[in-house]
N, CA, C and O atoms as a GROMACS GRO file, in nm:
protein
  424
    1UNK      N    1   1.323  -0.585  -0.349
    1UNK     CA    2   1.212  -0.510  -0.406
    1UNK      C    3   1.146  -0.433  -0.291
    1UNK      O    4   1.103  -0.484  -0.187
    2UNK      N    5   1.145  -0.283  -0.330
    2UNK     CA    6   1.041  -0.242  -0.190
    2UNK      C    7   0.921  -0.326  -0.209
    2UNK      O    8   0.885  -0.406  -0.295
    3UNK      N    9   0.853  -0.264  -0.065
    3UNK     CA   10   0.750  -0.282  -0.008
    3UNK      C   11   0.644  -0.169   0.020
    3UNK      O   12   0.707  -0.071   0.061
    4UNK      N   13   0.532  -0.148   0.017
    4UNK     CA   14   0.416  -0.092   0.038
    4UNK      C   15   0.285  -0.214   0.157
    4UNK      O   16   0.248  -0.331   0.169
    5UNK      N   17   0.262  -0.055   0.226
    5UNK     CA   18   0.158  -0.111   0.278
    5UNK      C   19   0.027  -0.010   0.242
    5UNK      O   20   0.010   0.099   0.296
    6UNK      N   21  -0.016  -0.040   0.192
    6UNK     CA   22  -0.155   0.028   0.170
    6UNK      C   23  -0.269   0.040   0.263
    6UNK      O   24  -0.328  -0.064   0.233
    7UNK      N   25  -0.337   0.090   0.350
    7UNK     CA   26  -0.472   0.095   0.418
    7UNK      C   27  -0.530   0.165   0.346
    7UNK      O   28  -0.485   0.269   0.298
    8UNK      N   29  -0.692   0.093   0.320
    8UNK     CA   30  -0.774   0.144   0.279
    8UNK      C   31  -0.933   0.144   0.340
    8UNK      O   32  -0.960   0.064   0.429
    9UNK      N   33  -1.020   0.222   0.297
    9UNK     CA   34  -1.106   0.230   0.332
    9UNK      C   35  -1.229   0.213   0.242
    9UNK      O   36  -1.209   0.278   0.140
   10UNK      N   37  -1.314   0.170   0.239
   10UNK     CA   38  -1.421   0.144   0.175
   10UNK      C   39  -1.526   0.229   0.117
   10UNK      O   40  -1.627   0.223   0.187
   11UNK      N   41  -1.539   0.302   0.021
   11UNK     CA   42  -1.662   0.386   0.034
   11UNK      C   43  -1.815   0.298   0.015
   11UNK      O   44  -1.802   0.176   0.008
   12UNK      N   45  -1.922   0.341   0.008
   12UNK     CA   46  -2.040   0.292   0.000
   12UNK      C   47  -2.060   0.241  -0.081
   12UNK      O   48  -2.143   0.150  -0.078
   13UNK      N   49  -1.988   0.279  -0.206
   13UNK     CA   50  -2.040   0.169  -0.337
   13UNK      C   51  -1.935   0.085  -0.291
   13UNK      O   52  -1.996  -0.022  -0.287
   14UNK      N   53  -1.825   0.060  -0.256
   14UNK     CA   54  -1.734   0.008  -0.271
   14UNK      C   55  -1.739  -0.108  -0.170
   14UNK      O   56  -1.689  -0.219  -0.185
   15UNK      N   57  -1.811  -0.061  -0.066
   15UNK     CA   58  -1.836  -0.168   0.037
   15UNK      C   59  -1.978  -0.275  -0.025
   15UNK      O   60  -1.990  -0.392   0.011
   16UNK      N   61  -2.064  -0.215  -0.111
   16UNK     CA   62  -2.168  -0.285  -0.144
   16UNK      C   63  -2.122  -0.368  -0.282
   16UNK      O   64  -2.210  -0.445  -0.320
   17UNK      N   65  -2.033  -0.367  -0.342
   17UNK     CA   66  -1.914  -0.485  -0.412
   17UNK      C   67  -1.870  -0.540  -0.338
   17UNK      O   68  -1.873  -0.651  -0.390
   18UNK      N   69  -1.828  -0.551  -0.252
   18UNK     CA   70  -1.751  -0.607  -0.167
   18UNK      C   71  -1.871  -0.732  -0.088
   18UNK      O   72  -1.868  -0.855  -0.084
   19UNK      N   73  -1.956  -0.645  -0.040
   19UNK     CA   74  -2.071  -0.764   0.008
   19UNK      C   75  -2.137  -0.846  -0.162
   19UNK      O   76  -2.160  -0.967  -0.161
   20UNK      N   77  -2.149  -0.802  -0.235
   20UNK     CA   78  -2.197  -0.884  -0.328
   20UNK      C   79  -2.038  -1.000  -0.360
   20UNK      O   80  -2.020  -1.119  -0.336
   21UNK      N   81  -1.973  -0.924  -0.406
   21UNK     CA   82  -1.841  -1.050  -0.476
   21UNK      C   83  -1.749  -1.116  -0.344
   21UNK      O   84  -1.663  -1.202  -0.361
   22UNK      N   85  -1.782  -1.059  -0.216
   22UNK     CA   86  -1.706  -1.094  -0.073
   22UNK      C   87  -1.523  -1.130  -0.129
   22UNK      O   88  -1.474  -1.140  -0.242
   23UNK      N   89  -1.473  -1.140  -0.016
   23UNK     CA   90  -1.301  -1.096   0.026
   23UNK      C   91  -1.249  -1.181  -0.039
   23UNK      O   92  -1.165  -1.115  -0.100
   24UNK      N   93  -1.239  -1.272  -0.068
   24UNK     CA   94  -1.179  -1.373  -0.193
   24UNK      C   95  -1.116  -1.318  -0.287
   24UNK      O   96  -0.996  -1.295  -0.297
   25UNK      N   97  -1.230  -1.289  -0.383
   25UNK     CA   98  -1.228  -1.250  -0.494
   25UNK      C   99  -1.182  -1.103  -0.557
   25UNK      O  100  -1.165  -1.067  -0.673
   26UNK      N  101  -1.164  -1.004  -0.374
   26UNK     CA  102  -1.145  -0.891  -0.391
   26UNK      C  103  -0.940  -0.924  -0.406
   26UNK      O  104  -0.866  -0.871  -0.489
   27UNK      N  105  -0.907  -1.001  -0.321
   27UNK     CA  106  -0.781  -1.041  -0.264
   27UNK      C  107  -0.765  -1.083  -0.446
   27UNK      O  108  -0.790  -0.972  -0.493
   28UNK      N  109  -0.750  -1.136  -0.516
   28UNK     CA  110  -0.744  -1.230  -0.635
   28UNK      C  111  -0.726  -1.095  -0.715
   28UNK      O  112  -0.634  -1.087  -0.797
   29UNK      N  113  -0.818  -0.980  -0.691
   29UNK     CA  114  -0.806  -0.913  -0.800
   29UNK      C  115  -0.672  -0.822  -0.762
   29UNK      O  116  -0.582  -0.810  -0.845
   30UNK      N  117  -0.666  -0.767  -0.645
   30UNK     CA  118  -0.530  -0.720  -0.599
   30UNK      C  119  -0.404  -0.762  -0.576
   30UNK      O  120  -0.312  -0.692  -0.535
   31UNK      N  121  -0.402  -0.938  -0.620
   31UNK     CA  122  -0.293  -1.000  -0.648
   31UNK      C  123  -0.257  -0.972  -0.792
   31UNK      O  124  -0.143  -0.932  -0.815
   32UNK      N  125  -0.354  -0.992  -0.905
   32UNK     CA  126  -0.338  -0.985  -1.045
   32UNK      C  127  -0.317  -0.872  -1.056
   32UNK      O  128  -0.245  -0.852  -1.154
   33UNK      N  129  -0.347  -0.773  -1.000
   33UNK     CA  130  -0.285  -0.611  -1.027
   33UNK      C  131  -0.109  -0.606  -0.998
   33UNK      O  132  -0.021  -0.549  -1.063
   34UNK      N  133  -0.103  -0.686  -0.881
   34UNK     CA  134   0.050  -0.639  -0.858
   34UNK      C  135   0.109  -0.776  -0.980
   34UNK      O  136   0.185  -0.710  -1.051
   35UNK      N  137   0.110  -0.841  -1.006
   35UNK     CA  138   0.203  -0.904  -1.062
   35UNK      C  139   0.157  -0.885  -1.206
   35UNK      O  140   0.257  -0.878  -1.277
   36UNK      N  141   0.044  -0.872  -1.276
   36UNK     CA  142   0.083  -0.727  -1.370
   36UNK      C  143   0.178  -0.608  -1.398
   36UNK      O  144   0.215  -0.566  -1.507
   37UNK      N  145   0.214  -0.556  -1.259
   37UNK     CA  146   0.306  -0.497  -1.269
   37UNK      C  147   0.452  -0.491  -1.240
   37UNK      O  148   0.538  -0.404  -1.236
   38UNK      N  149   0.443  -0.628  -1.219
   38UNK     CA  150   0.584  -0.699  -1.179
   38UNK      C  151   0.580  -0.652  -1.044
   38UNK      O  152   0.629  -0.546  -1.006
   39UNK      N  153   0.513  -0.742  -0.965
   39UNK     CA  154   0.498  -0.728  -0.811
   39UNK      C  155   0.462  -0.830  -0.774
   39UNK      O  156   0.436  -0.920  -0.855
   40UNK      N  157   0.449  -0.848  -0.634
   40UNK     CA  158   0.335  -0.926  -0.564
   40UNK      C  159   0.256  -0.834  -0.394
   40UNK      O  160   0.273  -0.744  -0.312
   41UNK      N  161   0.172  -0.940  -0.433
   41UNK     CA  162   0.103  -0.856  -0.309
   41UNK      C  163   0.113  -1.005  -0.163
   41UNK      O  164   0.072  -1.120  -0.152
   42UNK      N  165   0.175  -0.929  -0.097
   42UNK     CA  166   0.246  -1.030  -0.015
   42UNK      C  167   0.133  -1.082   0.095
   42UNK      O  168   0.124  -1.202   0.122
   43UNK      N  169   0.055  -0.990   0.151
   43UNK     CA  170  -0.022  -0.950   0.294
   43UNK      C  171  -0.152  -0.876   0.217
   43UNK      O  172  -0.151  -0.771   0.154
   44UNK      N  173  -0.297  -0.992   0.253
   44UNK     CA  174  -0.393  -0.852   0.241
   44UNK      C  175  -0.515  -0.926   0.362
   44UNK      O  176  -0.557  -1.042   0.358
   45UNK      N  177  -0.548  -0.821   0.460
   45UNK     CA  178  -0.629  -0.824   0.576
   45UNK      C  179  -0.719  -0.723   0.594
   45UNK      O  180  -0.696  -0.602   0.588
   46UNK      N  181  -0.839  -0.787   0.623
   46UNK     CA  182  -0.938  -0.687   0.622
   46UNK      C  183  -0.918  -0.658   0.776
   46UNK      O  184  -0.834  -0.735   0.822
   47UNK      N  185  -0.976  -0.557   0.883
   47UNK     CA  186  -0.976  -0.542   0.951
   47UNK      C  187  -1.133  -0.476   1.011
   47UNK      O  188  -1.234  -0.456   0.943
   48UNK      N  189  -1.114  -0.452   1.146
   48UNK     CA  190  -1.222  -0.375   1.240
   48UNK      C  191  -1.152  -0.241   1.279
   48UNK      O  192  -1.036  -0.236   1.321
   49UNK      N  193  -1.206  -0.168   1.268
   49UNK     CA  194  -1.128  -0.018   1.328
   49UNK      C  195  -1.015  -0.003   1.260
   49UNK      O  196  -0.939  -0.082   1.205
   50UNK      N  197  -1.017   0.135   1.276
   50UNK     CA  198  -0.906   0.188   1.165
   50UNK      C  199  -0.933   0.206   1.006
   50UNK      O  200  -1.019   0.280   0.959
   51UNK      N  201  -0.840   0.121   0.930
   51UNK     CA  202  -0.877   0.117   0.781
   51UNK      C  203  -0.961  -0.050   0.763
   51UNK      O  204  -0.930  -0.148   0.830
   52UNK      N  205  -1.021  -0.048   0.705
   52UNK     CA  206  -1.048  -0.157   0.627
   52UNK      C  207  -1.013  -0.237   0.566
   52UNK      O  208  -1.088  -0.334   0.551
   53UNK      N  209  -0.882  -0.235   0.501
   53UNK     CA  210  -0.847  -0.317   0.442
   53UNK      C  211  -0.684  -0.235   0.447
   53UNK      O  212  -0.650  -0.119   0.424
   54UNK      N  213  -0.585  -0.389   0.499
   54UNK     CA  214  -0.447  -0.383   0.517
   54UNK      C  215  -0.390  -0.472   0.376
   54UNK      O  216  -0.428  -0.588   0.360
   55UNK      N  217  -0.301  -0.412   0.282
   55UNK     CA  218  -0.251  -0.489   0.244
   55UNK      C  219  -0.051  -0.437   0.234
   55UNK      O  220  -0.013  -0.321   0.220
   56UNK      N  221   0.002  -0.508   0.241
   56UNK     CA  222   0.133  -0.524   0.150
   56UNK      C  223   0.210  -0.579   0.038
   56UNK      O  224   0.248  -0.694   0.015
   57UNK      N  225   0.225  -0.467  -0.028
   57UNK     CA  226   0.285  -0.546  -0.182
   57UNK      C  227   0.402  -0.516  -0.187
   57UNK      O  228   0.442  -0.410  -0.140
   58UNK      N  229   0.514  -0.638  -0.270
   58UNK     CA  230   0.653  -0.554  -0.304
   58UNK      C  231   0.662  -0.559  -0.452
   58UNK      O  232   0.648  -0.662  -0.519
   59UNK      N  233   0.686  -0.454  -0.493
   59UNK     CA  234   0.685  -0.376  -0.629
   59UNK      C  235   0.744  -0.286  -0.664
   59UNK      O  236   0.755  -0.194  -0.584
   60UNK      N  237   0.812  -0.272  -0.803
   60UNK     CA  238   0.963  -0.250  -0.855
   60UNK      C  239   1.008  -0.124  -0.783
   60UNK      O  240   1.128  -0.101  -0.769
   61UNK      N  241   0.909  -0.037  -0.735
   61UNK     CA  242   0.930   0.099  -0.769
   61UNK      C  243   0.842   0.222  -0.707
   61UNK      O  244   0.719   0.218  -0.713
   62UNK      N  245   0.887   0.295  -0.668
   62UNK     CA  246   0.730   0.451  -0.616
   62UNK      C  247   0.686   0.442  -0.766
   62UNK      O  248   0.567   0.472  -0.757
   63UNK      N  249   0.700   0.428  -0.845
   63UNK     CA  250   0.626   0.518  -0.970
   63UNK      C  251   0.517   0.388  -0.983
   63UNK      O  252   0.401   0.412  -1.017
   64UNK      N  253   0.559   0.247  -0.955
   64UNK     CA  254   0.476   0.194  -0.971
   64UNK      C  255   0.375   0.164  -0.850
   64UNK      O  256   0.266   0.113  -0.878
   65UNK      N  257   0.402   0.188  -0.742
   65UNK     CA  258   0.306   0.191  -0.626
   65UNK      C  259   0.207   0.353  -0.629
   65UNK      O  260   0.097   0.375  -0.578
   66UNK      N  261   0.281   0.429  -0.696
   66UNK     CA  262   0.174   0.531  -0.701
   66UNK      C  263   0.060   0.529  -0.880
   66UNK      O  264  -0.027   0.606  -0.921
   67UNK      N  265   0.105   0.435  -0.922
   67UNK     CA  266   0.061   0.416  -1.059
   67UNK      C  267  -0.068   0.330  -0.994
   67UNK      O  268  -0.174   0.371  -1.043
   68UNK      N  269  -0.088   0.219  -0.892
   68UNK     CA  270  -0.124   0.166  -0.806
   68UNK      C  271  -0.207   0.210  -0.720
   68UNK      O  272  -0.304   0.141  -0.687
   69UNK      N  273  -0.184   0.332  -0.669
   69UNK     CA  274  -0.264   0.373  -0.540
   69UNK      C  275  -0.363   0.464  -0.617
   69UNK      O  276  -0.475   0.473  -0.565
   70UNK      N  277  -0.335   0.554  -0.764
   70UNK     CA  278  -0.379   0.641  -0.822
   70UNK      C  279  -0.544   0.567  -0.904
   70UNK      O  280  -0.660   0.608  -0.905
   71UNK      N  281  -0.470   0.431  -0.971
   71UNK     CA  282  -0.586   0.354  -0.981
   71UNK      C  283  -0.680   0.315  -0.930
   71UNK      O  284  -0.791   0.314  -0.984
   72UNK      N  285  -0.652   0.270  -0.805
   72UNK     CA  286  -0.735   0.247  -0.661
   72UNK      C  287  -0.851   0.357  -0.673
   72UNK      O  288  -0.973   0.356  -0.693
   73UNK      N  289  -0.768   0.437  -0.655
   73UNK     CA  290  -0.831   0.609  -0.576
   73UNK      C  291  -0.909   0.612  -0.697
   73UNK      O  292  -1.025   0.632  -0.664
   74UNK      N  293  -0.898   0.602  -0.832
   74UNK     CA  294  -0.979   0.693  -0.987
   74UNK      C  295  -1.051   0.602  -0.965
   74UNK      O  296  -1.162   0.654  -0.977
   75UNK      N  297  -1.073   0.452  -0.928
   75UNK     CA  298  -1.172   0.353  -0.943
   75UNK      C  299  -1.350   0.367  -0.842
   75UNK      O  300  -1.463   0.320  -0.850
   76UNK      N  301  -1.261   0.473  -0.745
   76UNK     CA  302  -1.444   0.557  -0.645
   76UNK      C  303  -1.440   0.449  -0.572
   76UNK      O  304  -1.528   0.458  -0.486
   77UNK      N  305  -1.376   0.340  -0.561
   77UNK     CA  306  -1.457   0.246  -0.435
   77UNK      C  307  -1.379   0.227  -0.291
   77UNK      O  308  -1.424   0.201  -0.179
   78UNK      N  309  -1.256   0.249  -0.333
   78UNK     CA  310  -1.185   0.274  -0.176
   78UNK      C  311  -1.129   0.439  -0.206
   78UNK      O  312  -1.151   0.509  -0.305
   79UNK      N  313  -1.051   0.470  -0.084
   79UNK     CA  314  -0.975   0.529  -0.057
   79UNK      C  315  -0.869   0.501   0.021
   79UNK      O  316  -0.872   0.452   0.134
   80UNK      N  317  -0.776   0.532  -0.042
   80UNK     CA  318  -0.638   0.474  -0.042
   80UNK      C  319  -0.503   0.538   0.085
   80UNK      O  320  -0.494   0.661   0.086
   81UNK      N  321  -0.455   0.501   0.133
   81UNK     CA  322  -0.296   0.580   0.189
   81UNK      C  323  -0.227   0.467   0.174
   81UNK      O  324  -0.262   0.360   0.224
   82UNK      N  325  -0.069   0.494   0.068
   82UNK     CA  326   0.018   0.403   0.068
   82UNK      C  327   0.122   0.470   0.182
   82UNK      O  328   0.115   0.578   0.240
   83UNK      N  329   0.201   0.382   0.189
   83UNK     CA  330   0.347   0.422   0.288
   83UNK      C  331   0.460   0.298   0.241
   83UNK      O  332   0.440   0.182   0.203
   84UNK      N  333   0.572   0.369   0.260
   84UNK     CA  334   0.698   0.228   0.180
   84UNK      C  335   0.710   0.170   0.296
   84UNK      O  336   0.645   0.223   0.386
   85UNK      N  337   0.756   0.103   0.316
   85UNK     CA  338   0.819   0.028   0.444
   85UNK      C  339   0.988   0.024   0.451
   85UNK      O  340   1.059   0.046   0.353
   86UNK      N  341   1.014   0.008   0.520
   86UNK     CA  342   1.214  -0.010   0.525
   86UNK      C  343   1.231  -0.119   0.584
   86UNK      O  344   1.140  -0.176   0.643
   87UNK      N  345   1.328  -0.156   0.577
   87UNK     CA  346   1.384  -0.302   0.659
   87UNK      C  347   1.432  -0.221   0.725
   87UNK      O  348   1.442  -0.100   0.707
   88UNK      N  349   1.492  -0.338   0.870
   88UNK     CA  350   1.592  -0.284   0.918
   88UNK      C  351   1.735  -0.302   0.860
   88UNK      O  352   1.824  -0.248   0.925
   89UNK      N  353   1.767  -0.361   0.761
   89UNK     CA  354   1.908  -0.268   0.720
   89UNK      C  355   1.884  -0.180   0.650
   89UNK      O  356   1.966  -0.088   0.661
   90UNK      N  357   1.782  -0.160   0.558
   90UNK     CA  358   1.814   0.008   0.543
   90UNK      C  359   1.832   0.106   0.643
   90UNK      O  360   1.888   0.215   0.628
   91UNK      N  361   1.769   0.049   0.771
   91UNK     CA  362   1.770   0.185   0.867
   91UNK      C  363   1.893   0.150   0.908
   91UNK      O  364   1.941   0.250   0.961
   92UNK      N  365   1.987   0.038   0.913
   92UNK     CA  366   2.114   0.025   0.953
   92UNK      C  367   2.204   0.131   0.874
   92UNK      O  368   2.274   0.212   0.935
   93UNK      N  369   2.198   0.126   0.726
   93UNK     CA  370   2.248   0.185   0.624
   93UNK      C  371   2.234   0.371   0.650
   93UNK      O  372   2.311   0.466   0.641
   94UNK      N  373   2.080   0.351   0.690
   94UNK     CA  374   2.075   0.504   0.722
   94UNK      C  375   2.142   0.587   0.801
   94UNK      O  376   2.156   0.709   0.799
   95UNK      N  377   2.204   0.448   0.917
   95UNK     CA  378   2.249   0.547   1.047
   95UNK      C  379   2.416   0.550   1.035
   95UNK      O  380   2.485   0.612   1.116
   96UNK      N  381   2.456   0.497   0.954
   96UNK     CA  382   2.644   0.498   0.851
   96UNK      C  383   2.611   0.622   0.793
   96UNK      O  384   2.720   0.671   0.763
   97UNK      N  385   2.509   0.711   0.755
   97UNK     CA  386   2.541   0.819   0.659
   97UNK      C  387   2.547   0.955   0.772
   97UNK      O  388   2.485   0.978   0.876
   98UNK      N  389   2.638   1.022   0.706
   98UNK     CA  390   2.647   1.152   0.789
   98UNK      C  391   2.567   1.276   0.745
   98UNK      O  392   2.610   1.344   0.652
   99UNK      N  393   2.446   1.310   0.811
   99UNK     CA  394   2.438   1.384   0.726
   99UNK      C  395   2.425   1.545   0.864
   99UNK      O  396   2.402   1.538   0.985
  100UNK      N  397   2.451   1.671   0.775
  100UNK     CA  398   2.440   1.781   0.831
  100UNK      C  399   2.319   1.882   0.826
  100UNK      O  400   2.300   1.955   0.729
  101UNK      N  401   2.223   1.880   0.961
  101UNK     CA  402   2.157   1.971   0.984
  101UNK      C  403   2.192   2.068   1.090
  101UNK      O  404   2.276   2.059   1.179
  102UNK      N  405   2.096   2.177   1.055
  102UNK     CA  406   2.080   2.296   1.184
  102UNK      C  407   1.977   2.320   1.229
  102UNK      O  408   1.892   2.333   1.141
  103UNK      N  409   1.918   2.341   1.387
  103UNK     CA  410   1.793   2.333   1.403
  103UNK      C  411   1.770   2.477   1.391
  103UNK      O  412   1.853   2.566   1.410
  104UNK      N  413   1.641   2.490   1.356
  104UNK     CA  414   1.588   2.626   1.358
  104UNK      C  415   1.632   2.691   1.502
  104UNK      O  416   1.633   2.645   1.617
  105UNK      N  417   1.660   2.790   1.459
  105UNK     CA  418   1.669   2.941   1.562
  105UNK      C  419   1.832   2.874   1.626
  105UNK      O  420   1.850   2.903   1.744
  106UNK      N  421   1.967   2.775   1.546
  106UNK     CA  422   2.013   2.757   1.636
  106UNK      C  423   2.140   2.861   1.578
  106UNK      O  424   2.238   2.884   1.648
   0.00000   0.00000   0.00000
């Protein structure tokens, strides 16, 4: 199943939920989202600097990690950037394929 890592960031309302219901309960609700959607959410860490909140989920699909990140984002309290992750055998897999480019101006 891929993987997603999401960083997010908090906006002002979103951080003032967050101090009222604290990280528990935020983690609980972003577990029941992914396995709703036939997922799990593997990794979730709040952090200092950077984004605010690290998580990773693996879930069926892009359509469903952006079904995911889109909710996030319409909900006003974070702001969202997903990214997939690869193993390393896919990148093994990647480097067996041949593929043909040309660089500009060559």
């Amino acid at each position: 199943m891929p993987k997603y890592l999401c960083q997010a960031n908090y906006t002002a309302t979103g951080m003032q939920g967050l101090l009222r219901e604290g990280g528990t309960s935020r983690r609980q609700v972003f577990e029941a989202m992914a396995q709703e959607q036939g997922g799990e959410l593997e990794a979730f860490y709040y952090a200092f600097g950077g984004a605010d909140l690290y998580m990773i989920f693996d879930l069926p699909d892009s359509a469903t990690a952006a079904a995911i990140s889109l909710a996030i984002t319409a909900g006003g309290a974070l702001s969202i950037n997903t990214v997939q992750l690869i193993t390393p055998e896919e990148i093994d897999e990647a480097v067996r394929k041949t593929v043909s480019y040309r660089l500009p101006g060559a």
